[in-house]
Each structure stands twice: as C-alpha cells, then as structure tokens.
C-alpha positions, 0 to 999 in steps of 0.5 A, a space after each residue: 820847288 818844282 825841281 823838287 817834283 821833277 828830278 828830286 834834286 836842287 839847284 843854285 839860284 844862279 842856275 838857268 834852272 831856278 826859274 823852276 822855282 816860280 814859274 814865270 813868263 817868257 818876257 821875264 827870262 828871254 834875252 835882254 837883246 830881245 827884249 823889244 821883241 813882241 811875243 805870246 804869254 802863255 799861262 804859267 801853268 802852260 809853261 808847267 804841264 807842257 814841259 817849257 821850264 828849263 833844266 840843266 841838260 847834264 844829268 850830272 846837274 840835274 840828278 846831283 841829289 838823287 840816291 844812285 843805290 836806290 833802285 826801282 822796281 820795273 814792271 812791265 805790267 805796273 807801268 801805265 799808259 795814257 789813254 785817251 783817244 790821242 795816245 791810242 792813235 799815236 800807238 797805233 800810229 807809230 807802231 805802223 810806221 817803225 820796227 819792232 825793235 825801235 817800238 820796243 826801245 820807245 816804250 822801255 824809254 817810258 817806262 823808266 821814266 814813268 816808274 822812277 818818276 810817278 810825281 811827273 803826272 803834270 807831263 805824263 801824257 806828253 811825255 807818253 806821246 814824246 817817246 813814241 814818236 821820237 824815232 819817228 825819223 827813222 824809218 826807211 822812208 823818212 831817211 829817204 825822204 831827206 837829208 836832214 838829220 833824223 829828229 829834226 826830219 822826225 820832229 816835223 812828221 811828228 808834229 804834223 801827226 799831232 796837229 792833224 789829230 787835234 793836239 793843242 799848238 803849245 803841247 805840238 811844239 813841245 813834244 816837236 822840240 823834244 824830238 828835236 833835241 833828244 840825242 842832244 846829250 852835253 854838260 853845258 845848257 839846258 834843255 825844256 824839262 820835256 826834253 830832259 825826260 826824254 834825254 834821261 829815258 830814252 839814253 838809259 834805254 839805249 846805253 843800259 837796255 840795248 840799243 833796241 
C-alpha cells in the first residue's frame, strides 16, 4: 500500500486515505456535486511523486502503527540534501530572506522527516523545497506587506519564486497548499500526503525542538 511506504501505517478502506491504495484520477474522488464540472487529469504517478494523495490530517490516525519506542538516529551530517539547481536556489533564496533562527527550524523540520522516512524518496525534493519555504511569510517585510495570515501570504511568494525558477506547475501548487495548510494541526479531515509531512516535521520541530 502506498500508506504503507509513506507512513508504515494501515488505514480502513473507509477512510478518505484508502485511495493511497490505488491511486486514482480526480474525476474518481471529487465531490458527487461536482461531478458535471470539467477539470485536469493528471497522471497517476503525478498525483504520487507530487504529494496529492490524501491522508488523515491526525497523526494519531496517520501513525496508528508505528512503534513509538523505536527511535532513529539523527545525524546531522547523515542527512542529505537535493541538489539540483533548484534546491540550491531555493537555499540560497531562503536563507536571504529569513532569520537564523526560523532556517535553522526549516531544515530540523527536514531532517526528522528525511531520517525517520528514508522510503519517501518519490517526494524528497518537494518536501525539501516545502520546508525551506514554508516560513517564508514570516519575514518582517512579507508581515508588513499584508494582512493575511502568514502561510497563505508565504505560499503566494513561494510559489511565485517557484514559477520564476522553472518548477513544473503541479509541483508549484503542491508545495503552494502545503505551506498553506502547514500549521493546520486537527483530528478530523485530511490533509495531501505533502502536507502532512510537512505537519509532522515541521510540528515536531517546533513542539520537540524549540521553537526555533
């Protein structure tokens, strides 16, 4: 299952989640409402490597089977980065605009994640990208700027950054809801598995780490 490979958990079949399983097109899990609607097919796979597929926001669901007293190493210097020519612009991007203090807390939040799920290779670049980006909004000038909360205003100049270095649009718009939704901690709904990633590394960084 491709729960399975994400989160090492198991989910009902009558959870929004089961459509892991298999993936499918959205014409087969939208609204019945919005079923006269037209809208874009993307590829299976596209729906996979760019993060789409819906889990359970709550991480009482989500890792239901994972060992809570089996613990990975953190190593710093074990972790791994991306490196292709956008990642590296998106470091150098980032580390411009933000503190210290939140850079630091953007990469701690990758590299939990990166080390206690090796497997998620599929979305290792996005989710590189997701977290440095993330607190984005944050910045003195970008609180100034508006008054909308800080994801979304954050997910805007994010995904602007991405178009402007050549991202494909799917992989904008997915690390664009992410951000969006990333403080969006509750045990109801679901969340795209990009999302809860970043809910999972980002909240353990925060609540576990330090704030920053």
């Amino acid at each position: 299952m491709y729960m399975n490979l994400l989160f090492h958990t198991h989910l009902s079949h009558n959870s929004p989640a089961h459509l892991l399983t298999t993936p499918q097109s959205p014409k087969a899990i939208k609204s019945p409402s919005l079923n006269n609607l037209p809208t874009p097919t993307p590829e299976p796979t596209t729906l996979l490597t760019n993060g789409w597929l819906p889990v359970p926001r709550s991480f009482t669901n989500s890792l239901a089977d994972i060992d809570p007293d089996k613990q990975a190493v953190l190593a710093a210097e074990a972790c791994e980065l991306p490196d292709s020519q956008l990642a590296r612009k998106t470091w150098e991007f980032v580390k411009a605009k933000v503190s210290a203090r939140t850079f630091h807390h953007c990469l701690r939040g990758h590299a939990l994640i990166s080390t206690h799920f090796p497997h998620l290779h599929p979305l290792r670049e996005k989710f590189y990208l997701t977290c440095l980006l993330h607190d984005l909004g944050t910045t003195p000038t970008n609180l100034a700027a508006t008054n909308m909360s800080f994801e979304y205003h954050g997910a805007i100049q994010a995904m602007h950054f991405l178009r402007e270095n050549g991202a494909p649009t799917d992989q904008v718009e997915a690390v664009g809801e992410a951000i969006i939704r990333h403080a969006d901690f509750g045990e109801t709904g679901s969340v795209t598995g990009l999302g809860f990633l970043v809910l999972l590394g980002t909240g353990f960084g925060v609540f576990f780490g330090g704030a920053f």
